[in-house]
TIKOLKOL-848199 format. One line per 3 residues: number of its first residue (from 1); their letters; for each residue x, y, z of N, C-alpha, C, CB. Coordinates in steps of 0.05 Angstrom, whole numbers. Glycine has a CB too. Example, Ala and Ser with C-alpha at 12.3 -4.5 7.8 and 13.67 -1.06 7.14 Angstrom:
BEGIN
1	AS	264 -114 156 246 -90 156 264 -66 156 226 -89 181; 257 -45 142 273 -21 143 258 1 157 282 -12 114
END
This chain:
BEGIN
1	XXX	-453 -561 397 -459 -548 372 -461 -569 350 -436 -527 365; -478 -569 330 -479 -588 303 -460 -585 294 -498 -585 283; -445 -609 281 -423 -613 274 -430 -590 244 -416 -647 272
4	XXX	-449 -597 220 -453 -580 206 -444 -560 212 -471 -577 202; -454 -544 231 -453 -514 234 -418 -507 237 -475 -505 264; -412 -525 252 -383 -529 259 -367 -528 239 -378 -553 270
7	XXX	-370 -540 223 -365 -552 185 -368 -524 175 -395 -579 165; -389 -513 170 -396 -488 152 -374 -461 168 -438 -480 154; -375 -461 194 -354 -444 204 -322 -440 187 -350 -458 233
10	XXX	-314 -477 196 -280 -481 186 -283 -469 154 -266 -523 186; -305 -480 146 -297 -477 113 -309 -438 101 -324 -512 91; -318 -428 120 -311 -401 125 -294 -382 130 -318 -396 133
13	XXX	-286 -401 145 -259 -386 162 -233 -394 140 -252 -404 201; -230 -414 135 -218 -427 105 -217 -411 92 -229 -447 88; -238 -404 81 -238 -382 60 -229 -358 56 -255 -377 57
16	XXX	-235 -347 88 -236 -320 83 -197 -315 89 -264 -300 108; -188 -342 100 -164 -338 107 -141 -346 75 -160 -357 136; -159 -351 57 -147 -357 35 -156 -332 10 -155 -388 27
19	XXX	-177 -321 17 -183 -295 12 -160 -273 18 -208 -290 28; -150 -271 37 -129 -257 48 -108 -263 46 -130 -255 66; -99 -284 41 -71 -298 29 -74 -289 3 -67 -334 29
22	XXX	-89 -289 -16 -85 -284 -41 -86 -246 -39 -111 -304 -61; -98 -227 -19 -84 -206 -23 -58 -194 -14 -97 -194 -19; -57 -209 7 -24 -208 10 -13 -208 -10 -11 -226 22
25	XXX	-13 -238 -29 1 -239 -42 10 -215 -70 -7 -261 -45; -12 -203 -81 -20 -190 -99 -6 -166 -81 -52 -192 -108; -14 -151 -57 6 -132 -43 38 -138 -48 -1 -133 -11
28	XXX	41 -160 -43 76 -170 -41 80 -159 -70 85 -210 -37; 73 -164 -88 82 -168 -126 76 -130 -127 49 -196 -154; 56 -123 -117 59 -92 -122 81 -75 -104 30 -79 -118
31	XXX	84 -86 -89 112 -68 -76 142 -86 -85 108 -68 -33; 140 -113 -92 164 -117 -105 165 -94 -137 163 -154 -111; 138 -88 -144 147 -72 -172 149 -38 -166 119 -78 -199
34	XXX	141 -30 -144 150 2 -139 175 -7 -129 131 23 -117; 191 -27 -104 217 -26 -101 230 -23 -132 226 -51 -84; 223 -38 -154 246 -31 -170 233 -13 -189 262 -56 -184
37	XXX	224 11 -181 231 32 -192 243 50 -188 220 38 -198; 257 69 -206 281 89 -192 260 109 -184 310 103 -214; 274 125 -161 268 149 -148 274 171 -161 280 150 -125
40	XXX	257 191 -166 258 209 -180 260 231 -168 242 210 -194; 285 242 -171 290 272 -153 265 292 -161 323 289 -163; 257 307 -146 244 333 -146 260 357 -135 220 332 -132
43	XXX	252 370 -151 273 396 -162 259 422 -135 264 408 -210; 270 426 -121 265 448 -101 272 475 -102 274 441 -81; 286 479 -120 304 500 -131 276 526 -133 321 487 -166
46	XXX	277 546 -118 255 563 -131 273 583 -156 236 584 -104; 263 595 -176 262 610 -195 274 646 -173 228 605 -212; 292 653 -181 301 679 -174 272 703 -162 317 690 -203
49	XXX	254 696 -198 234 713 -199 212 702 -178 224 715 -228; 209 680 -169 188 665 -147 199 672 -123 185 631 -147; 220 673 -118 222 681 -91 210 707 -77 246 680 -87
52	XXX	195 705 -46 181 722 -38 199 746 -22 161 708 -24; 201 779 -28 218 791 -17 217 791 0 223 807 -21; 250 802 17 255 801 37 245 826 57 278 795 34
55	XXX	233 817 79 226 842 88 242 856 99 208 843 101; 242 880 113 256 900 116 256 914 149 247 918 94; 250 885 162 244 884 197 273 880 209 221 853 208
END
C-alpha cells in the first residue's frame, strides 16, 4: 500500500478518534451537572375527587 495512503488513513483515524474524545468529554461534564442536581419528588397522591369508583363486582 502507498505509504501516503497509509498516512491519510492514521491521520483519519487520529481524528475521528479525537473527534470522539472530545464528545466523551462534553458527555462526562453533562452528567457530572445532572449528578448534582437534586431529585425532585413527584407527587402521586390522586385527588379524592379523581379517583375512579369502585365497582360493585
Amino acid at each position: 500500500m502507498d505509504d501516503r495512503v497509509t498516512n491519510h488513513n492514521c491521520e483519519k483515524n487520529s481524528s475521528d478518534l479525537l473527534e470522539i474524545a472530545a464528545q466523551l468529554a462534553a458527555l462526562a461534564e453533562d452528567i457530572k451537572t445532572l449528578a448534582a442536581m437534586p431529585i425532585e419528588q413527584i407527587s402521586t397522591l390522586i385527588a379524592p375527587s379523581d379517583r375512579p369508583e369502585a365497582s360493585s363486582e
